[in-house]
N, C-alpha and C positions, 0 to 999 in steps of 0.2 A: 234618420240620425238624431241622437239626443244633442242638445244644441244649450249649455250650461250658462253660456253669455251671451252678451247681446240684450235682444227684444225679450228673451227667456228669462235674464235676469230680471224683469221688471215683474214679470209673473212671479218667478219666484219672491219675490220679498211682498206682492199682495196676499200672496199666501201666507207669508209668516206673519202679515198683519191679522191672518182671517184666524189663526193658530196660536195664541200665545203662548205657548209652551216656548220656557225659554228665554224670554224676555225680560232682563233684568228688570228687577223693583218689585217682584212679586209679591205676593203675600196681601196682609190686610193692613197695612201702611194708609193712611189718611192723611192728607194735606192740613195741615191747625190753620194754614190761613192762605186766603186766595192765592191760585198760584199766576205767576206772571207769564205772558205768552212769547215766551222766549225760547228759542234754545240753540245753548252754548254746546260748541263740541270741538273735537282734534281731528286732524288728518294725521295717522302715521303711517309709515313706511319699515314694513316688514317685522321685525323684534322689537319695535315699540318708537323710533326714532322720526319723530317729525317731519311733514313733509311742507316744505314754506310754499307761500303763492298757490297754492293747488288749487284750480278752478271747482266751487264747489256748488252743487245746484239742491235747491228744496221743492218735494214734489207731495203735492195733497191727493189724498185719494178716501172721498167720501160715499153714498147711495147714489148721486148722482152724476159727478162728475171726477177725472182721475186727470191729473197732467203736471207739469211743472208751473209752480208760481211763484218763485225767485232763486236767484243765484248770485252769489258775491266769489271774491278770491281770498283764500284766509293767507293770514298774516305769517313772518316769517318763522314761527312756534306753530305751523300749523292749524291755527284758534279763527276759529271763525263762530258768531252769532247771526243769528236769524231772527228777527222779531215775527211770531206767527199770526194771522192771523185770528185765531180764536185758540182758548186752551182744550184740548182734546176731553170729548165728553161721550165715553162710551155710553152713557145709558141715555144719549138728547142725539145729536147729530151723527155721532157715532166716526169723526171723519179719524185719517190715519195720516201722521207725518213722518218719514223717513227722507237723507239726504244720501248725496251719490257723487260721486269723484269720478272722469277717466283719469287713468296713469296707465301709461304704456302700450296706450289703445285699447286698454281695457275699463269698462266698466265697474265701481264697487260701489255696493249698497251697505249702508249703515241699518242698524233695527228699526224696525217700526216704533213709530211713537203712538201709545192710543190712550193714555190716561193721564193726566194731571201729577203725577206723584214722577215722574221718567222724564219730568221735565227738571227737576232736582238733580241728575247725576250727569256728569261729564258725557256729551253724546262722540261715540269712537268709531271715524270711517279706516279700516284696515286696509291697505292698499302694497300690492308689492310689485317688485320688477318682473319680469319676464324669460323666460328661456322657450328656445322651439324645442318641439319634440322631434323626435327622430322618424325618419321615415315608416317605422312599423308602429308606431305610437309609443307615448311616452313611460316610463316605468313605474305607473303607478301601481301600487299593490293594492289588490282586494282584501277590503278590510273584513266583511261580512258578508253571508251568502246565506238565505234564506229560500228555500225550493218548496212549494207546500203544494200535494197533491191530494186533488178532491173526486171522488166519483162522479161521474155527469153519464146521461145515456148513451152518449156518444163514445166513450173513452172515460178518460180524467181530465180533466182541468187544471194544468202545472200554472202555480204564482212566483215567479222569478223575481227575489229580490237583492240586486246589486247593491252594493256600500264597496266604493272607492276610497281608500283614504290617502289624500295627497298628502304631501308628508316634505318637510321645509319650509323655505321662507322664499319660495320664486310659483309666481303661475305660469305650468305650459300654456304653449300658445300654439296651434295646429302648423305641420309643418305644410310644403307645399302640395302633398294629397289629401289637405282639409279634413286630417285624423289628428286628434290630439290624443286617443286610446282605443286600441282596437281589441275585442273582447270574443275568443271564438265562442260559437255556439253549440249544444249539443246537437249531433244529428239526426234526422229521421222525422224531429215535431213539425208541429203543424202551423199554419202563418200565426206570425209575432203580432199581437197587437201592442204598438208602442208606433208615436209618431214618426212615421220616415220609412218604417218598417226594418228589417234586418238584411241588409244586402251580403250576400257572400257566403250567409252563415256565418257572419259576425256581428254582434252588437258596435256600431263605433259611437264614440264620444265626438264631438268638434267643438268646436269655439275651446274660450279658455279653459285650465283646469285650478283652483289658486288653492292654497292651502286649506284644509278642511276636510269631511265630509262629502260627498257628492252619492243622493241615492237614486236608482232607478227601478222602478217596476214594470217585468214583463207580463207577457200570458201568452199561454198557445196551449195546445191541445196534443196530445197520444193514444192513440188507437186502442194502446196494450202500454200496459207499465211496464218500458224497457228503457230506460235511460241510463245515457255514459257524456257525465259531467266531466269535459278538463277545465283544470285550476291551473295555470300557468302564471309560472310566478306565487302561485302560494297563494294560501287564506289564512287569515287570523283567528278566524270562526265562520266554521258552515254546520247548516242542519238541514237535514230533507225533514217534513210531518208528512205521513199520509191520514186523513179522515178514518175513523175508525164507525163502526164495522170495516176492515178490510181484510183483504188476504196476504198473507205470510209473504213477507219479502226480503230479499237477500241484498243489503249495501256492502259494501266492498271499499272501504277508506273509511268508514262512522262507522263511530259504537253504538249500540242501544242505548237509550237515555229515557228516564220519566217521564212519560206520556205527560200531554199539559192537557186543559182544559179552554179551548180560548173564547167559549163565550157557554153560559149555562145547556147543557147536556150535549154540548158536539166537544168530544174527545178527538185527540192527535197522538200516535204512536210518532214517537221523534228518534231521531237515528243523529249523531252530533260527533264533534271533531274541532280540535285547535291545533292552531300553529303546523296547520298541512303544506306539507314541503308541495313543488308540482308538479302534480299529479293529475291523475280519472278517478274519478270518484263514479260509482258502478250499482245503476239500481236496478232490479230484475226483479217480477212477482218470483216466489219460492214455492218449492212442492208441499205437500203435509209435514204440519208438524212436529208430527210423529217420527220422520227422518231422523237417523243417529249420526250427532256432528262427527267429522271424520276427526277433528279435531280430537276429539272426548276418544275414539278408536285408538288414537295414538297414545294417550294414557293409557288406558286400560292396556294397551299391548306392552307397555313398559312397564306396568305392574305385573302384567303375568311373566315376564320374564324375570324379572329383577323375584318373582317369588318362588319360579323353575330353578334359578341360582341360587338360592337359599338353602331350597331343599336338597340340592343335589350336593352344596359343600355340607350340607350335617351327616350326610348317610357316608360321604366320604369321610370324617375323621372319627365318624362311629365305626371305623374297621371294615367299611362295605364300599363297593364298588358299584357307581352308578350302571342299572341296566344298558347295555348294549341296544339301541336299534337293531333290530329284528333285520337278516338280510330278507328273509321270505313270510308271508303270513306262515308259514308253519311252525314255526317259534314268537306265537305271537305275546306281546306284553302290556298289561291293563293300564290303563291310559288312568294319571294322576287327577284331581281337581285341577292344576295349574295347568297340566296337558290340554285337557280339554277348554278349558278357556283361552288358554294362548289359541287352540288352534279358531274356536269359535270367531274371534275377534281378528283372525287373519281373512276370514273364510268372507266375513261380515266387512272390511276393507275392500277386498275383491271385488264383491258385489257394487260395493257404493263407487268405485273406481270403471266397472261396466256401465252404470248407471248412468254417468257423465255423458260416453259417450254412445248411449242409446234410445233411439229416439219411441215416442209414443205406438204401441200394438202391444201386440202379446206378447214377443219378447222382452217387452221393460218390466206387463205385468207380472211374467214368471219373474224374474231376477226380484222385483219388489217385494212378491209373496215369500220367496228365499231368505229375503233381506229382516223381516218381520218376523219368521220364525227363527231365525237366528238372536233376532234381539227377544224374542222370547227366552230363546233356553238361556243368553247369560244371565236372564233376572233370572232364574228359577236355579233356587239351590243345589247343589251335586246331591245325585244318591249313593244310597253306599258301592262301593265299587266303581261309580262312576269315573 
């Protein structure tokens, strides 16, 4: 199970120390004069509103050593001060300070502190109330879905990447089956490597969930690129990438989009989607891409008719009456350019409509070789008479 609070949040914000991306005071900002080893900050409660008395604790974490080394209760504006012991000195000791409130029986951690200059700006612990989640978990919506599939000898290598975005001003908190958000899984992969593992063929969340952000990364493995993603509840944005060189593949809910580059000479064919209602989202390798979309069939079969009607109301108010169908080849009548192509593109629908459902030997490759010489003759111009 991914476990977002707790002992987990301590990790997490050593990581936002180890990360500065983020971190307000950026930039190339220099302190003009020594700075004081202080730091002042607020406790607020939800949409900005102060939380008085709130037990507030300060924790040092340097190369050596990590734990809490004072705690006070701030005043009834929330305002609480810390005298530190040294000012933070990224490029000597390197140590990090961040401060932490419970409320609600939950834990919040404020930003890390790791330079001299962040000791200037109002330090802000966010903290808010609580609501349980419902027994199937709580309704958070997925913000982002990233699925990147790599070749390996084995199969591929699928990188599963979750973004939850909680959304208000209260943090779930698990209900009595220790699920705060239950996430199915697609079926048929292969074990989840992610702490706890995937029980059930779901991904669950537990501990709190508070407003923000929340992201996870999976991995597992597939024999054969055949995946059927549900999005329940919706996504905001999803993309599948597969590695390129790869083979032709059919998604089913994404568009094709700009291949990206994500690191010098390894290309990603991307397949992308917003504002997906919920839904499956459907990845399958595809045959040659030579195959004519049925898609494109239905065009073409609307332009040969809509040009069958054309010619037939001119010959009609030219004084003439459209040929009769022939009851027997014995009155037989020469088939038009629009003839012939409407019929080609029926014949050629047929075909890709057997194709669906016939599986690999001789009979798909007769139907296929059919299918080819048909999409030969519509490229190839009418002759006379034809």
């Amino acid at each position: 199970m991914i476990t977002p609070g707790g002992r987990w949040g301590v990790l997490f914000a050593l990581a936002a120390a180890l990360f500065p991306c983020g971190i307000p005071g950026g930039g190339a900002a220099v302190a003009q004069e020594p700075a004081t080893p202080r730091l002042e900050g607020v406790v607020e409660r939800g949409a900005g509103a102060p939380l008085a008395e709130a037990a507030v604790i300060l924790h040092r974490v340097d190369a050596l050593e990590a734990g809490e080394i004072d705690s006070l209760r701030a005043d009834a504006e929330g305002r609480f001060v810390f005298d530190l012991p040294t000012v933070p000195d990224p490029g000597g000791r390197g140590e990090v300070y961040f401060a932490s409130v419970r409320h609600d029986g939950v834990v919040y951690f404020g930003p890390p502190v790791m330079r001299a200059v962040e000791l200037d700006s109002l330090y802000r612990i966010q903290v808010y109330d609580t609501v349980t989640a419902p027994p199937g978990g709580a309704p958070v919506p997925l913000g982002v879905r990233y699925i990147l599939a790599e070749p390996v000898e084995s199969g591929w290598q699928i990188t599963d990447l979750f973004q939850l975005d909680v959304i208000g001003e209260r943090t779930w908190v698990e209900s009595g089956q220790g699920v705060t958000r239950r996430y199915p899984m697609p079926a048929g992969i292969g074990e989840v490597q992610v702490a706890g593992g995937v029980p059930d063929g779901a991904l669950e969340f537990s501990g709190p969930l508070s407003p923000g952000s929340r992201q996870v990364v999976l991995r597992y493995m597939l024999d054969s690129l055949v995946l059927s993603v549900p999005i329940p509840g919706g996504a905001r944005e999803m993309e599948f990438l597969i590695q390129e060189p790869a083979p032709s593949v059919t998604v089913t809910g994404l568009a094709a989009a700009e291949s990206v580059e994500m690191e010098p000479g390894v290309t990603y064919r991307r397949y992308a989607g917003v504002d997906l209602g919920g839904t499956v989202v459907q990845i399958r390798e595809g045959r040659s891409g030579s195959r004519f979309p049925l898609e494109w069939l239905a065009v073409l079969l609307g332009l040969g008719l809509a040009a069958f009607g054309i010619w037939a109301v001119r010959r009609t108010e030219g004084g003439e009456t459209p040929a009769a169908v022939p009851e027997s080849p014995a009155t037989p009548v020469p088939w038009t350019p629009e003839d012939r192509r409407r019929r080609l593109i029926l014949e050629a629908a047929r075909i890709d409509e057997e194709l669906e459902e016939t599986d690999e030997g001789p009979a798909r490759a007769r139907l296929e070789a059919r299918r080819e010489e048909l999409l030969a003759l519509l490229q190839r111009p009418p002759g006379p008479g034809a």
